[in-house]
Every structure is written in structure tokens, then in C-alpha cells.
Backbone as a chain_set.jsonl record, in Angstrom:
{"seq": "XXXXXXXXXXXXXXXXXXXXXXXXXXXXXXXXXXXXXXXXXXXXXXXXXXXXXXXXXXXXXXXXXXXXXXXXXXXXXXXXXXXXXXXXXXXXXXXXXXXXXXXXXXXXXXXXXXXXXXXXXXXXXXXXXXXXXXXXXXXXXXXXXXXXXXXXXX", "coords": {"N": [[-201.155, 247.239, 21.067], [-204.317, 246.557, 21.733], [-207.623, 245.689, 19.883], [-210.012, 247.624, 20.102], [-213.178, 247.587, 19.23], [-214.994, 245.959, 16.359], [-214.134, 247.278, 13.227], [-216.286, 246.323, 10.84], [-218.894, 244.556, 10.499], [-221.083, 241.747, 9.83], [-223.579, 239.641, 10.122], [-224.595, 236.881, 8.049], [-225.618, 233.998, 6.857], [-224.421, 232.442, 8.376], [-222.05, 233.504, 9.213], [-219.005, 235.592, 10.246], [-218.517, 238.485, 9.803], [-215.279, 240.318, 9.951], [-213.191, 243.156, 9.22], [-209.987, 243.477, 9.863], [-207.215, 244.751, 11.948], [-203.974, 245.928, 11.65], [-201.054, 243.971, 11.41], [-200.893, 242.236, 13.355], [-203.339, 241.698, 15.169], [-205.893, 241.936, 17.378], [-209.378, 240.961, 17.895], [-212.418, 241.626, 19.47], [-214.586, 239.158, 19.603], [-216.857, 238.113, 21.196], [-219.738, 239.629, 21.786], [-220.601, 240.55, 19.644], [-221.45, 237.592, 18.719], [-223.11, 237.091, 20.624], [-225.189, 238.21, 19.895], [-225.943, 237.324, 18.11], [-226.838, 235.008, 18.93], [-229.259, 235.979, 20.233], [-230.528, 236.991, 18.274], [-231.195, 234.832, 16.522], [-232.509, 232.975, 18.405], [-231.923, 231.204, 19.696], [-231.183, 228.88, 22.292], [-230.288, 226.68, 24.552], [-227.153, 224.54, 23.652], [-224.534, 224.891, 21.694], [-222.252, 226.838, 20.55], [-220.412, 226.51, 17.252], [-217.005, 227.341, 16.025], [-215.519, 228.558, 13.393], [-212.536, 229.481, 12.093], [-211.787, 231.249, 9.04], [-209.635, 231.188, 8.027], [-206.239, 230.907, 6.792], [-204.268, 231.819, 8.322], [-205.726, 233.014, 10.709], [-206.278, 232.768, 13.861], [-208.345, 231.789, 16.762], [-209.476, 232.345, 19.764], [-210.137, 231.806, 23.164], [-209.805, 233.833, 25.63], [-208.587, 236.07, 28.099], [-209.465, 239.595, 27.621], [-207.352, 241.859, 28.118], [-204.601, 244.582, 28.075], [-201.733, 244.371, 28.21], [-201.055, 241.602, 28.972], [-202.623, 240.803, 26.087], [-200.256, 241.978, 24.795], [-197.903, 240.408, 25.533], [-198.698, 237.575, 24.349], [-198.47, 238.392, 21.496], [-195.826, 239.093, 21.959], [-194.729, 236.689, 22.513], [-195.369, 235.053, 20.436], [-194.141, 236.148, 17.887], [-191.498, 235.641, 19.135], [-191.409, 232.398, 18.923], [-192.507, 232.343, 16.447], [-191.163, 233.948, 14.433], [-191.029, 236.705, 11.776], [-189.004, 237.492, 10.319], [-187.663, 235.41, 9.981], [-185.699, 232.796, 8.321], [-188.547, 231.31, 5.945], [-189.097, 228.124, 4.032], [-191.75, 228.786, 3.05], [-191.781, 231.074, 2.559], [-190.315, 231.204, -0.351], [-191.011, 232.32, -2.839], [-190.122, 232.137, -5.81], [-190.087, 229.733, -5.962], [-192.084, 228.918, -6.088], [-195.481, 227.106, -7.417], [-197.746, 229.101, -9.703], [-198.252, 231.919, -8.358], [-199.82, 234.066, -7.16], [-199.436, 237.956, -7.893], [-199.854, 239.436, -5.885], [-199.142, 237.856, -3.521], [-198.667, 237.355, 0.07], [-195.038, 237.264, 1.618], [-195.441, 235.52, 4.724], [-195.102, 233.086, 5.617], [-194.421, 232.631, 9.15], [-197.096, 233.751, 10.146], [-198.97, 231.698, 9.455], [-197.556, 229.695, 10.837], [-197.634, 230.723, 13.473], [-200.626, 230.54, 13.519], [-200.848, 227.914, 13.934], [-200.112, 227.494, 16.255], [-202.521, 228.446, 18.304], [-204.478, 227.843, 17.316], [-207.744, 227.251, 15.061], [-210.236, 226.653, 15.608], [-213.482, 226.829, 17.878], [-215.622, 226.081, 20.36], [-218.21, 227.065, 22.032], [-220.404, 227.171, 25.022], [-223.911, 227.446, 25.083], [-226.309, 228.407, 27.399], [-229.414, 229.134, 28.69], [-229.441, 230.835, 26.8], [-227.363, 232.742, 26.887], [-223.589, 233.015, 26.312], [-221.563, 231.054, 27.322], [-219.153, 232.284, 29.433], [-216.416, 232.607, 31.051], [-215.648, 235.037, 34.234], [-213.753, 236.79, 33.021], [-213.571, 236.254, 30.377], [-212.966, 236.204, 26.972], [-214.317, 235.884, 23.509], [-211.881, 235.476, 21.171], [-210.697, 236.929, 17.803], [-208.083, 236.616, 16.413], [-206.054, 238.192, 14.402], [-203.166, 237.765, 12.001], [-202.028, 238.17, 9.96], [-202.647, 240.643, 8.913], [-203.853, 243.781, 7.669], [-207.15, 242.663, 6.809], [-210.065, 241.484, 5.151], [-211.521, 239.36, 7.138], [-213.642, 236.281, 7.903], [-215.385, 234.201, 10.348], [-216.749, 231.287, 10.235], [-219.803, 229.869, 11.836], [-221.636, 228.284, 13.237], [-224.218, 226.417, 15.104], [-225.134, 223.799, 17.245], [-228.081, 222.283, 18.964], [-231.099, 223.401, 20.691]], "CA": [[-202.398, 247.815, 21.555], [-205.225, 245.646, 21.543], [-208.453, 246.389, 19.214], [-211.205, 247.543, 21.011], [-213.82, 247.517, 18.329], [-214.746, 245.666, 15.199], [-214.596, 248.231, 12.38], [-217.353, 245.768, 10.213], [-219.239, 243.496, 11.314], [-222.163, 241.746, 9.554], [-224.178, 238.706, 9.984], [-225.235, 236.532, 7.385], [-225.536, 232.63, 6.235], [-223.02, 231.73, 9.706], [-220.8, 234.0, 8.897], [-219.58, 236.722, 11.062], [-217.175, 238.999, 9.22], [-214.565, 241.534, 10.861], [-212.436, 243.854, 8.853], [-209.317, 243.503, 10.737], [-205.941, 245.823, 11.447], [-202.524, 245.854, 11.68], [-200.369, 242.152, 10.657], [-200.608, 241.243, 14.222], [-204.105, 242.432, 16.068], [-206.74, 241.026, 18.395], [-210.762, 241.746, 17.782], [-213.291, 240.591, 20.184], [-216.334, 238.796, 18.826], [-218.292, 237.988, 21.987], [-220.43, 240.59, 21.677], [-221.384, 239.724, 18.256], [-221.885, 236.37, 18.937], [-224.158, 237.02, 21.938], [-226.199, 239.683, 19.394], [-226.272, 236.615, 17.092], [-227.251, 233.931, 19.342], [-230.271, 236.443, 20.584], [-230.794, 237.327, 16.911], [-231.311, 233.373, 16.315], [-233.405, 232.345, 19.42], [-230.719, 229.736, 20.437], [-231.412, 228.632, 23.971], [-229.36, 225.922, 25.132], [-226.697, 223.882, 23.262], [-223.036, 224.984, 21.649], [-221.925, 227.742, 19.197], [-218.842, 226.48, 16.979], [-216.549, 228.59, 15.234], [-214.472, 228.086, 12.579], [-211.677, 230.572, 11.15], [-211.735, 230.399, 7.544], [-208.639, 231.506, 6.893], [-204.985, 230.027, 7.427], [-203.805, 233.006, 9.316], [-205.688, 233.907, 11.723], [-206.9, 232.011, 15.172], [-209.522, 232.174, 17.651], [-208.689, 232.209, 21.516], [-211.11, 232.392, 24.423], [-208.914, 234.478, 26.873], [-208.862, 237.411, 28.965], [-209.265, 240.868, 26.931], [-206.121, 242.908, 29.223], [-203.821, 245.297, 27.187], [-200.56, 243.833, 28.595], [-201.779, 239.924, 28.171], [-202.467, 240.567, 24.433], [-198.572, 242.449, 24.229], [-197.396, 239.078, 25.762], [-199.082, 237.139, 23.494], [-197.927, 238.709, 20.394], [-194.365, 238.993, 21.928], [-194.839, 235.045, 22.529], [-196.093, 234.517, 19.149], [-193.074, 236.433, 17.655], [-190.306, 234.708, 19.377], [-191.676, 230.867, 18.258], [-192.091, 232.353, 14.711], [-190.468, 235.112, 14.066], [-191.438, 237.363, 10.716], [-187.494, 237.8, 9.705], [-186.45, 234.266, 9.583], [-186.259, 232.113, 6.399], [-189.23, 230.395, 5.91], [-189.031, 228.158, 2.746], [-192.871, 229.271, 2.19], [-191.559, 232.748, 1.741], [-189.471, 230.974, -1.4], [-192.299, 232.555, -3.646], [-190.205, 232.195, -6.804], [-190.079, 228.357, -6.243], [-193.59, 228.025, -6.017], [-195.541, 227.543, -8.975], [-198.666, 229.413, -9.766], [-197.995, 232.504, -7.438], [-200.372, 235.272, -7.727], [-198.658, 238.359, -7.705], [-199.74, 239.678, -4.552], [-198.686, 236.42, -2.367], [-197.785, 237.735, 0.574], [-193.862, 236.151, 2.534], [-196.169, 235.003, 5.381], [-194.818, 231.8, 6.544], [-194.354, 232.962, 9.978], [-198.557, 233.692, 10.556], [-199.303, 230.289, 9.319], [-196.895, 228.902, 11.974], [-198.275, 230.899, 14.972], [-202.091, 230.266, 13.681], [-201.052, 226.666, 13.998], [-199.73, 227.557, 17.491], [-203.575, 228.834, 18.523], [-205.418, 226.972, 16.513], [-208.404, 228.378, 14.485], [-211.66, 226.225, 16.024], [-213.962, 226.899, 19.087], [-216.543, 225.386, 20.919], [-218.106, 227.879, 23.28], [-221.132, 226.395, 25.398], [-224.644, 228.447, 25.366], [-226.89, 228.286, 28.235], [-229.904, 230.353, 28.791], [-229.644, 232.191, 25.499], [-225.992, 233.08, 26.824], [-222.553, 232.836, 26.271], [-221.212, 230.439, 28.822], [-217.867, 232.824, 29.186], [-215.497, 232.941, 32.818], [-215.367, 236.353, 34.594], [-212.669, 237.594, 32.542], [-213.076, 235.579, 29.288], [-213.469, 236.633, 25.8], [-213.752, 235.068, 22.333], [-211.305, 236.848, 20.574], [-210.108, 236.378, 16.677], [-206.416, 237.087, 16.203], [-205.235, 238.74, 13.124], [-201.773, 237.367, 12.319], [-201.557, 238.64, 8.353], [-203.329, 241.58, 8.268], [-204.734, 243.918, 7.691], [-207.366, 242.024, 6.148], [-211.478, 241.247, 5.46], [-212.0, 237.745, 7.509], [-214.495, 235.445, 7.965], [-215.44, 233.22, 11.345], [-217.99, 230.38, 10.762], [-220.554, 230.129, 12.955], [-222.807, 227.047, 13.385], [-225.518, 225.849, 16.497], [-225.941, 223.103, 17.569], [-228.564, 222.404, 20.2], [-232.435, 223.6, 20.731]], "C": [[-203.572, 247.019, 20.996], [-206.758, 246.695, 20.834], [-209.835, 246.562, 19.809], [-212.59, 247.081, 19.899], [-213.921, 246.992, 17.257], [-215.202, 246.469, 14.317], [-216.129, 247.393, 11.509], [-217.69, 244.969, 10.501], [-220.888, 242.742, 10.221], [-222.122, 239.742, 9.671], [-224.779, 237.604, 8.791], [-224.471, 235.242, 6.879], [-224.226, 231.957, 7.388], [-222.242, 232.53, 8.969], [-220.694, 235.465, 9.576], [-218.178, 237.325, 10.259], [-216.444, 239.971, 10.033], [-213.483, 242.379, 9.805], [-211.351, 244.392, 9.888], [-208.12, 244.821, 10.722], [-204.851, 245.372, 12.082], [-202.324, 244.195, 11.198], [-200.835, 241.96, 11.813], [-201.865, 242.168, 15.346], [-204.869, 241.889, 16.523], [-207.956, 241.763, 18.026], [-211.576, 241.047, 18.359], [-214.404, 240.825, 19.313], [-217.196, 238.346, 20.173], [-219.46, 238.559, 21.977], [-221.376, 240.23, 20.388], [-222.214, 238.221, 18.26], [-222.864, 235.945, 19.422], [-225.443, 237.489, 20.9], [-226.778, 238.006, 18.551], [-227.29, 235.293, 17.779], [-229.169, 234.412, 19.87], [-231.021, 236.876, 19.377], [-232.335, 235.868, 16.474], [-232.51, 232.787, 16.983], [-232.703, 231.392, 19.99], [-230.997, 229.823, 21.857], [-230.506, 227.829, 24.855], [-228.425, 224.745, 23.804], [-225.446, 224.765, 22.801], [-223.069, 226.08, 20.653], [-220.365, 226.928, 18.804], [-218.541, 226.872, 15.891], [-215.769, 227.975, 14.369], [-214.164, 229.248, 11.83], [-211.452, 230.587, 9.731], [-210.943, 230.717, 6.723], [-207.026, 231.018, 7.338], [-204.078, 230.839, 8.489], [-204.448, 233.351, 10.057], [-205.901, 232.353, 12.943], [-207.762, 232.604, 15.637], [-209.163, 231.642, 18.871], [-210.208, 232.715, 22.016], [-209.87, 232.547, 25.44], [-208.971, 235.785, 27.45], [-208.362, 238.663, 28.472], [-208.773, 241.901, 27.95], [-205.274, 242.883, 28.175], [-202.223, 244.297, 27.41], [-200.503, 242.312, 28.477], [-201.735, 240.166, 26.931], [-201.01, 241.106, 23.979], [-198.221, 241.648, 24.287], [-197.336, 238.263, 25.209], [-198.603, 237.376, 22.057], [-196.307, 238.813, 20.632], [-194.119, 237.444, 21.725], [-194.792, 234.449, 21.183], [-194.541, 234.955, 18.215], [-191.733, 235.842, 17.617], [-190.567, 233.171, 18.962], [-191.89, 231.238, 16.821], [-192.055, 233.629, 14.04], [-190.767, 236.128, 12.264], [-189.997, 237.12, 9.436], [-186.375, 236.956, 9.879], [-186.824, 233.872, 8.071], [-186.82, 231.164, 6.514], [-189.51, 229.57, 4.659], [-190.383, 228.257, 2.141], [-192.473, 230.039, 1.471], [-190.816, 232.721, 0.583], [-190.463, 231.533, -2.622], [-192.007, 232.392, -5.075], [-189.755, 230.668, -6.884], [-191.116, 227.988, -6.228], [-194.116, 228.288, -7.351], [-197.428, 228.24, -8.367], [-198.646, 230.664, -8.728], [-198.83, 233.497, -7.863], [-199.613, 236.296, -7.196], [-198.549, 238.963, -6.682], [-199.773, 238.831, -3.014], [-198.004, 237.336, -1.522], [-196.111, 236.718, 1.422], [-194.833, 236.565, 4.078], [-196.226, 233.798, 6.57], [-195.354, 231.6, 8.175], [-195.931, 233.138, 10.549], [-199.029, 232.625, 10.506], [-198.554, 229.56, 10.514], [-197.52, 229.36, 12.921], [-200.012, 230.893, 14.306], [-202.044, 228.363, 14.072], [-200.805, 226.507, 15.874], [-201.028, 227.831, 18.667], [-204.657, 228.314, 17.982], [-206.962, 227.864, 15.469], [-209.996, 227.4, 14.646], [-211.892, 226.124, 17.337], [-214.989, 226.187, 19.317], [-217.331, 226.163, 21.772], [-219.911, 227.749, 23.305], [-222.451, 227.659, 25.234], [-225.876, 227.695, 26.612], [-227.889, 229.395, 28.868], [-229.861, 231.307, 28.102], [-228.09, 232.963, 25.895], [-224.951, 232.766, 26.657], [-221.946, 232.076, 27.404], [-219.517, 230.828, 28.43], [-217.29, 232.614, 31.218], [-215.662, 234.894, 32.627], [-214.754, 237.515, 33.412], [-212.561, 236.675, 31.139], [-213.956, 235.878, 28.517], [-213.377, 235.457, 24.854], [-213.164, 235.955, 21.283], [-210.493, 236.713, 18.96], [-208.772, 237.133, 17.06], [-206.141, 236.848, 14.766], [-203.765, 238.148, 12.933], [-200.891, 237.616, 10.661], [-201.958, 239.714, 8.092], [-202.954, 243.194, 7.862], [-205.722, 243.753, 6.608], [-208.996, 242.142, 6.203], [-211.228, 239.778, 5.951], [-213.051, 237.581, 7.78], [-214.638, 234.548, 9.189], [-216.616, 232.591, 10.366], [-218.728, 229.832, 11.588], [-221.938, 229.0, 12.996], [-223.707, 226.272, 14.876], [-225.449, 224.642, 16.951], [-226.679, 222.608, 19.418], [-230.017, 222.923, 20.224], [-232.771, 225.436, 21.085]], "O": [[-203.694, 246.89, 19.778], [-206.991, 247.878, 21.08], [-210.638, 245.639, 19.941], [-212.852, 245.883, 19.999], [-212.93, 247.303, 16.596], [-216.419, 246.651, 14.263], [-217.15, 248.066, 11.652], [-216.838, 244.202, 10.95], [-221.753, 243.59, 10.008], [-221.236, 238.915, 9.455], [-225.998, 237.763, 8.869], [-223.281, 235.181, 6.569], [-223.344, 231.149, 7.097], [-221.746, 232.046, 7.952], [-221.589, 236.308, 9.618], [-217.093, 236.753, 10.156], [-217.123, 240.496, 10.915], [-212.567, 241.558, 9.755], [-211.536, 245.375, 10.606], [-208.051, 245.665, 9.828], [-204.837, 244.513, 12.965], [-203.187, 243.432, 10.763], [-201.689, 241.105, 11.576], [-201.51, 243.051, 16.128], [-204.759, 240.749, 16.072], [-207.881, 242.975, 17.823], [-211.693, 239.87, 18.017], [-214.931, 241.749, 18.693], [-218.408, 238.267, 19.969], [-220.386, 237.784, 22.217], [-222.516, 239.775, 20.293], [-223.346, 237.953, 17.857], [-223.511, 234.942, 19.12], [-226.588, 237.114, 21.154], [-227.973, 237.712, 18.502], [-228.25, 234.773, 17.211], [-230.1, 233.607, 19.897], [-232.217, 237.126, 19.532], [-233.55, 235.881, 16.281], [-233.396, 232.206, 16.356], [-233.191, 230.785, 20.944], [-231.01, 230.892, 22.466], [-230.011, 228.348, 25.856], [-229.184, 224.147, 23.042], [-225.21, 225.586, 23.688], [-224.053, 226.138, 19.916], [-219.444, 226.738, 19.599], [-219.265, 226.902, 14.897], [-215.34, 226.845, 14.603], [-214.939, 229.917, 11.147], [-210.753, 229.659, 9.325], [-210.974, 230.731, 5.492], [-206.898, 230.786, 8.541], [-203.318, 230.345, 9.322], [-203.957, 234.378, 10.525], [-205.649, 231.177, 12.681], [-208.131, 233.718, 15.263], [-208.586, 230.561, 18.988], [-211.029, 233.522, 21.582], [-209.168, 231.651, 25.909], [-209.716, 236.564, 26.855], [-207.197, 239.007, 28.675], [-209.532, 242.668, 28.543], [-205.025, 241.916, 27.455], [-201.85, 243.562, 26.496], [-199.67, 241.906, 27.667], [-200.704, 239.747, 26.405], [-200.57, 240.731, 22.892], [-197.845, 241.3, 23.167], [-196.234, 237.719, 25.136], [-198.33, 236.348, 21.437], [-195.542, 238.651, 19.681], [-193.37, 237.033, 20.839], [-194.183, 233.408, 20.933], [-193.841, 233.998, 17.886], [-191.019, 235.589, 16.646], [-189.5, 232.704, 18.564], [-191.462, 230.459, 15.97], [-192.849, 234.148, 13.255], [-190.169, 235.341, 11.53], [-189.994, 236.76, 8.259], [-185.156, 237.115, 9.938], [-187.598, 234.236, 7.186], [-186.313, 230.142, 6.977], [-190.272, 230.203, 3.929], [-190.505, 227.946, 0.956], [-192.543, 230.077, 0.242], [-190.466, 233.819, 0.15], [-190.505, 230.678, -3.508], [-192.966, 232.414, -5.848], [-189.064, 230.345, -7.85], [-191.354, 226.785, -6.335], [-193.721, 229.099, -8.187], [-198.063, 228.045, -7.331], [-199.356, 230.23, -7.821], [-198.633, 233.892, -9.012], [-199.013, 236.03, -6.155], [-197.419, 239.211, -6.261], [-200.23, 239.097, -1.902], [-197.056, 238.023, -1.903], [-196.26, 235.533, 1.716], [-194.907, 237.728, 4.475], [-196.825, 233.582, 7.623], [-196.252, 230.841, 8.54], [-196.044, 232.546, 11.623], [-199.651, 232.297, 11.516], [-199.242, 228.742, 11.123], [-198.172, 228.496, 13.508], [-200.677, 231.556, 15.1], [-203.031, 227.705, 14.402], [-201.25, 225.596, 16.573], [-200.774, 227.532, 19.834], [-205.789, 228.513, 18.424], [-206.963, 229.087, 15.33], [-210.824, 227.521, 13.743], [-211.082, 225.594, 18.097], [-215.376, 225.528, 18.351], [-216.961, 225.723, 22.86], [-220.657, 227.998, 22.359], [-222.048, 228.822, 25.256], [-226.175, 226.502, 26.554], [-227.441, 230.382, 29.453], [-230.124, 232.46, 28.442], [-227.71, 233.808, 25.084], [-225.035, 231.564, 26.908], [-221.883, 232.659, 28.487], [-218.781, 230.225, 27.649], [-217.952, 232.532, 32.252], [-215.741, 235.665, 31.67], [-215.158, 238.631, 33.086], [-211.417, 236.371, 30.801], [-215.169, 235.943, 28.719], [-212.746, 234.417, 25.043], [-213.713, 236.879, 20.683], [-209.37, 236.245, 19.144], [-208.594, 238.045, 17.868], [-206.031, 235.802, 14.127], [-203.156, 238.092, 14.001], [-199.733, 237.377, 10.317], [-201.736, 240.057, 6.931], [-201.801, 243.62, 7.8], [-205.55, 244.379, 5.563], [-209.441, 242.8, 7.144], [-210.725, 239.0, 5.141], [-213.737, 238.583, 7.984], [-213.658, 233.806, 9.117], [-217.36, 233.368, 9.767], [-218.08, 229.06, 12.294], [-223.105, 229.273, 12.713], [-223.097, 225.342, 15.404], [-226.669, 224.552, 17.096], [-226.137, 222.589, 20.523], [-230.246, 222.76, 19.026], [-233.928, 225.847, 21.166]]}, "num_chains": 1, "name": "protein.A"}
């Protein structure tokens, strides 16, 4: 079930935060983004994002309940939670704090989605398709994250 709402949300120094849920959840930021870019005065040139954390991603794609199940079933089957990943070896690693989570598996599907955007502004807006969001994806959580959020353009 996809997340309609971001429980927290705040602005400040490029940084858009979201207090996410569940290990494996979707939170649209367009909305934010738009608030931010009208916040700003930004008129024409690029917003780009950057995830700032190794788990999650950022997707521009079409916010439908059954699409984001797909997606996480997708994500699942290429890296599965309840294989053996030798990250999850936690007592071969050195320096382990004690709440490391076995993880492997999120790091593989954030690499599968990637975790940087580009998304065009024009007219003080979001240059989005019909049906297209910018949407972070949770893939460790539930967690506080971080997007970075930088302009460039007039």
C-alpha cells in the first residue's frame, strides 16, 4: 500500500526531509518540491536531487496503488531480503555499531533505481508527464531521510 502522505516534512539549507514507513514504502515529494521551488522564486532552469542515504532511491513514475505493489514485488525477486548477503556477515566486519542493520538486499535494489534526479522547471513549475510523480522509495525503513535539493538556473 503505497504512502499517501509525508508524515514530516521540513525545508531547510536544500534539504527536504521525510520521516518514512515500513522497510519497503513509497512517499511522494512533488508537492514539496513545487512548495519549495515557489518558496525560492525559481523560474526556469533544473531542480536536482540527491538521496543521501544508501538505501533509499528516487523514481519519477506514476503514483497507482498496483504499479507501486509491482515494483516492490520486482524489487524483491532481484534482491530478495532472505538470501545470504555477505554484507549481512556483521560479525566479519570490523567496527560494527550495534544496531547495524542485515540490509544487504536494500543497498542492492537502491542500486537497481538509483538515488539522483534531474527534474526540469519551467514557469516556476515542475516539468512532470500527466501521470508522473517524484517519488522517494524507502527500502530500509522505517527511517528519518534526507533528499538534497539544489537549482540550477535563473
Amino acid at each position: 500500500m503505497p504512502t499517501n502522505e509525508i508524515n514530516t516534512l521540513e525545508r531547510n539549507k536544500g534539504l527536504i526531509t521525510v520521516m518514512t514507513e515500513g522497510p519497503l514504502a513509497f512517499h511522494r515529494i512533488s508537492e514539496p518540491l513545487q512548495q519549495l521551488i515557489e518558496q525560492q522564486g525559481y523560474r526556469e532552469g533544473a531542480l536536482v536531487l540527491a538521496g543521501l542515504h544508501t538505501t533509499t532511491a528516487l523514481i519519477v513514475n506514476e503514483w497507482e496503488e498496483r504499479l507501486l505493489e509491482d515494483i516492490k514485488h520486482w524489487l524483491n525477486q532481484l534482491a530478495p531480503a532472505d538470501l545470504t548477503w555477505k554484507h549481512n556477515d556483521l560479525h566479519l566486519r570490523p567496527n560494527i555499531p550495534e544496531d547495524e542493520p542485515r540490509n544487504a538486499h536494500a543497498h542492492l535494489q537502491a542500486l537497481l533505481l538509483g538515488n539522483h534526479l534531474t527534474v526540469s522547471v519551467q514557469d516556476a513549475q515542475l516539468v512532470l508527464g500527466r501521470y508522473q510523480d517524484v517519488i522517494l522509495v524507502e527500502l530500509d525503513g522505517p527511517r528519518r531521510r534526507q533528499v538534497g535539493v539544489s537549482f540550477l538556473g535563473a
